[in-house]
N, C-alpha and C positions, 0 to 999 in steps of 0.2 A: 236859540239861546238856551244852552244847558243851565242848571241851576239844581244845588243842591236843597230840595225838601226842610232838611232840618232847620235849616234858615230861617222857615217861618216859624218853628215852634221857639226858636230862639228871639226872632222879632216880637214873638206873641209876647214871651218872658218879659224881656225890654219893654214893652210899650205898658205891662202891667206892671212893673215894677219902678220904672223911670229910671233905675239908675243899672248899672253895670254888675253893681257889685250885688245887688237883690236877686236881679237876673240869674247870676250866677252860683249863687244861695240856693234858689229854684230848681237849677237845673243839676245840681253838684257838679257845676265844675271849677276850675278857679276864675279869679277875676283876669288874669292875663288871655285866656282862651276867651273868654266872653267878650273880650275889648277887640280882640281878632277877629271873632265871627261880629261884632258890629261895625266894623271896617269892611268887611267882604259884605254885609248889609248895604252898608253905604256904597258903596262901589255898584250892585248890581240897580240899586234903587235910582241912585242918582240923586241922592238928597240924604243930609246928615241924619238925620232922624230924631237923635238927641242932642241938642245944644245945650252949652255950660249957662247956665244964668247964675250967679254967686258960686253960694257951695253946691247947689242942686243941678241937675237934669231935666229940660222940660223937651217935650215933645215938638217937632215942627210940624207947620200946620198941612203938609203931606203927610206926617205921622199919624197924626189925628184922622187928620181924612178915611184914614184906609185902617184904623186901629180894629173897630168892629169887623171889617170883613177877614182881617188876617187869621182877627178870634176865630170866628166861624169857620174858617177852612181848616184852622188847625184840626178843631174838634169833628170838620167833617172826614177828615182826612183818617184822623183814629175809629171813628164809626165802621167806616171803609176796611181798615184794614183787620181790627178786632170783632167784630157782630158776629163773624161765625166762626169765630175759634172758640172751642172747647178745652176746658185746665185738664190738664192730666195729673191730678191730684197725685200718683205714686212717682213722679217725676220730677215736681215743680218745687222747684229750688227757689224761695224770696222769702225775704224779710219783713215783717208788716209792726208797725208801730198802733198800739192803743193807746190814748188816755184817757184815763178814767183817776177818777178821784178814790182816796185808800179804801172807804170802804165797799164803794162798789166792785173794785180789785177784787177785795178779801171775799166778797160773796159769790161774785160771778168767773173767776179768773179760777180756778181748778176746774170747774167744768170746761170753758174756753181753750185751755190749754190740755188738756185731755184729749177732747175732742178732735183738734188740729191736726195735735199730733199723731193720734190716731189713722187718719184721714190720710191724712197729706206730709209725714215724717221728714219729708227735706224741710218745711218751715220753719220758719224760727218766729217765734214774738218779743216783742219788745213791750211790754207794761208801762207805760214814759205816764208819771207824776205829774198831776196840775202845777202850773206855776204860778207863783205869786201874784201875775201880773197877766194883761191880757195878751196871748202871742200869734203870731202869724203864723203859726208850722203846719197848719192844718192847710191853708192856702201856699205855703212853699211846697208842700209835698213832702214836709219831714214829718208828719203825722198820718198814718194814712183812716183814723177813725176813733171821735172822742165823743164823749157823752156831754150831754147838757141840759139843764133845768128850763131850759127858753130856745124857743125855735134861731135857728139864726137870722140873722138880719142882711146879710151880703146875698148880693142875688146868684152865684158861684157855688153856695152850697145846698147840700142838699140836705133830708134828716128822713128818720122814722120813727112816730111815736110809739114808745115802748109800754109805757104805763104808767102808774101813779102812785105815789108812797102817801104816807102818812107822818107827823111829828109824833114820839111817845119821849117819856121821861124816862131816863134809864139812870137805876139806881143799884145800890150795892142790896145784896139780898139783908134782910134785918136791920135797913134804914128806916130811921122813925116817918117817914111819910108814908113808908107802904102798911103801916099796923091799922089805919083807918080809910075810908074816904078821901080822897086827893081831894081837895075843895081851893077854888084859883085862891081865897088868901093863906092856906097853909103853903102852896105851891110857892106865891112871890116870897112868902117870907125866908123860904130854903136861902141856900148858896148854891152858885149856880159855874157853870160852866161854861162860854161861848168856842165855836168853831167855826176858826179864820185863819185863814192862810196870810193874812196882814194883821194879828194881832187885837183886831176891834173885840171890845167889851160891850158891845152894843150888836142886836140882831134884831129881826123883825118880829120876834115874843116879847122884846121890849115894847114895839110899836105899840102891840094889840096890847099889854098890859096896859101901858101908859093911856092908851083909850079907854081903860075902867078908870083911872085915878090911881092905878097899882102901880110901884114900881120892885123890881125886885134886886139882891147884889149880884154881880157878876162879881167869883171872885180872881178867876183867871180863865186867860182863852188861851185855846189849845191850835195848833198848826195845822192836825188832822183830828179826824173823828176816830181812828186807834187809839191815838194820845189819850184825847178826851174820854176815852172808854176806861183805858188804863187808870188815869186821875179816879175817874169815880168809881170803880171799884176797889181803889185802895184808899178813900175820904169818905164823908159824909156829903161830895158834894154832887146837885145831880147837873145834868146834858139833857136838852131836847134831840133828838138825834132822829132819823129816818127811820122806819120800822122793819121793813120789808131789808135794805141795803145792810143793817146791822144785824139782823138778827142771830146770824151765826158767828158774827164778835161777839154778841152782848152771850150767846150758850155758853162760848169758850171761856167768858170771866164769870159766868153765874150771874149775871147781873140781873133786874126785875125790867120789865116795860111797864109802865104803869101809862094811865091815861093821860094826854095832856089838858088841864081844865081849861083853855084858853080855846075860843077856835081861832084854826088857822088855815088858810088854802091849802088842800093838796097839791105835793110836788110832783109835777110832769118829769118827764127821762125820755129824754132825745138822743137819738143814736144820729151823727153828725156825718159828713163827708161832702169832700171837694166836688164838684164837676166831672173834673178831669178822669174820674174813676167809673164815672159811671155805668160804662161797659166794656170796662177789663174784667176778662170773666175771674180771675184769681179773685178779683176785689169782690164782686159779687158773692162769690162763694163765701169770700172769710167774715163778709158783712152778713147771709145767712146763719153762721156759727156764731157770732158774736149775739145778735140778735135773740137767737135760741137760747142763751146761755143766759144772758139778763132776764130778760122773761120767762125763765124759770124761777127766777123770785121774786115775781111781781103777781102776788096771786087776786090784786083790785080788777073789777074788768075796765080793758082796754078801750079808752073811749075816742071816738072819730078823730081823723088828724086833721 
């Protein structure tokens, strides 16, 4: 019984995604080719795989059956044929997508992209922006490496801890809070700035305030943390913002860091990625270069992952 291989990386798609068109999404290809290779599924199996229930796709219970081992052969399959290949960096032609939030971009993304290109000049990068909303592209494989303040939760992916920031207040140089002592009730009494990609006037310095009895105004939230730079170097108003992540936006506006009087957790930085990557040596390498590049401005020491 001949059988074409890719079947199962496409099976694997299908059974993780349930539907045709996810599958497809996954794989870049369209939904018409994905509906064909799960027909030629169907055909070699002998069993539908996915049946219509309403508007969804659920698995048959041969699907299920065999869902885990298909996983597993796929990914034994790439061990197999990737573990001893070597990238030839002055050859290698691909596209690799980051994302990263603006201002870890702004700090870490000219080294990164220097570097790369340096290295490996067929590359291209792509810088792809947070989105508003939680998305999948890291597990479709249209992302191939994002940052994050919290380990992930999916057992699929993988991470590396990078290191740890700090909150500071960042003000316009010759704002009346930097002429004395920051003391937390001059600080709540300021105007303040939040940073949110959905608009909240509320963040977790409210929290810890509201645990003294303080509250402070929030008089507008910014999209990103440039925005928010921009805003309070042209007002009176200040941002809590990361220390290490801005600190080469806050040089370029002149802006102060002043202390923040509140405490608050230091923020972890997790360097993210799928499974699927984990030994393509391109991937490897450009997750070295990325790595290199962010912890170069994370000067806290790196604590156990």
């Amino acid at each position: 019984m001949q059988l074409d291989l890719n079947l199962l990386t496409a099976l694997d798609a299908l059974l993780e995604e349930g539907s045709v068109g996810g599958a497809a999404a996954r794989l870049h290809v369209t939904a018409p080719a994905m509906s064909r290779t799960l027909g030629r599924i169907r055909h070699a199996t002998g069993d539908p795989i996915l049946v219509r229930t309403g508007r969804t796709m659920v698995p048959t219970a041969h699907a299920q059956a065999i869902r885990a081992e298909v996983h597993a052969l796929v990914h034994r399959a790439r061990d197999v044929l990737s573990r001893q290949q070597e990238v030839d960096l002055a050859t290698l032609e691909r596209v690799f997508s980051v994302r990263w939030h603006d201002t870890l971009a702004t700090a870490c993304g000219p080294a990164l992209v220097a570097a790369v290109h340096h290295r490996a000049p067929g590359v291209r990068l792509r810088l792809v922006a947070e989105s508003s909303s939680d998305t999948p592209e890291l597990r479709r494989g249209e992302v191939d490496l994002e940052s994050s303040s919290t380990k992930p939760a999916t057992p699929d992916s993988r991470h590396r801890f990078i290191g740890q920031d700090r909150l500071v207040v960042a003000a316009r140089r010759g704002h009346p809070l930097a002429g004395q002592p920051l003391t937390i009730e001059r600080y709540a009494e300021a105007e303040h700035i939040t940073v949110s990609r959905r608009g909240r006037l509320r963040d977790p310095v409210d929290d810890a305030l509201g645990a003294l009895g303080l509250e402070r105004r929030v008089v507008t939230a910014a999209p990103t943390g440039a925005t928010a730079l921009h805003i309070a170097a042209g007002t009176d108003l200040v941002v809590a913002v990361p220390e290490a992540v801005t600190r080469s936006a806050r040089e370029s506006l002149d802006l102060l860091a002043l202390p923040l009087p509140v405490e608050m957790p230091p923020i972890p930085l997790y360097l993210v990625w799928h499974q699927r990557y984990d030994n393509d040596p391109a991937h490897v390498w450009l997750r070295d270069q990325v790595c290199a590049a962010m912890r170069a401005v994370f000067p806290l020491p790196i604590a156990p992952e």
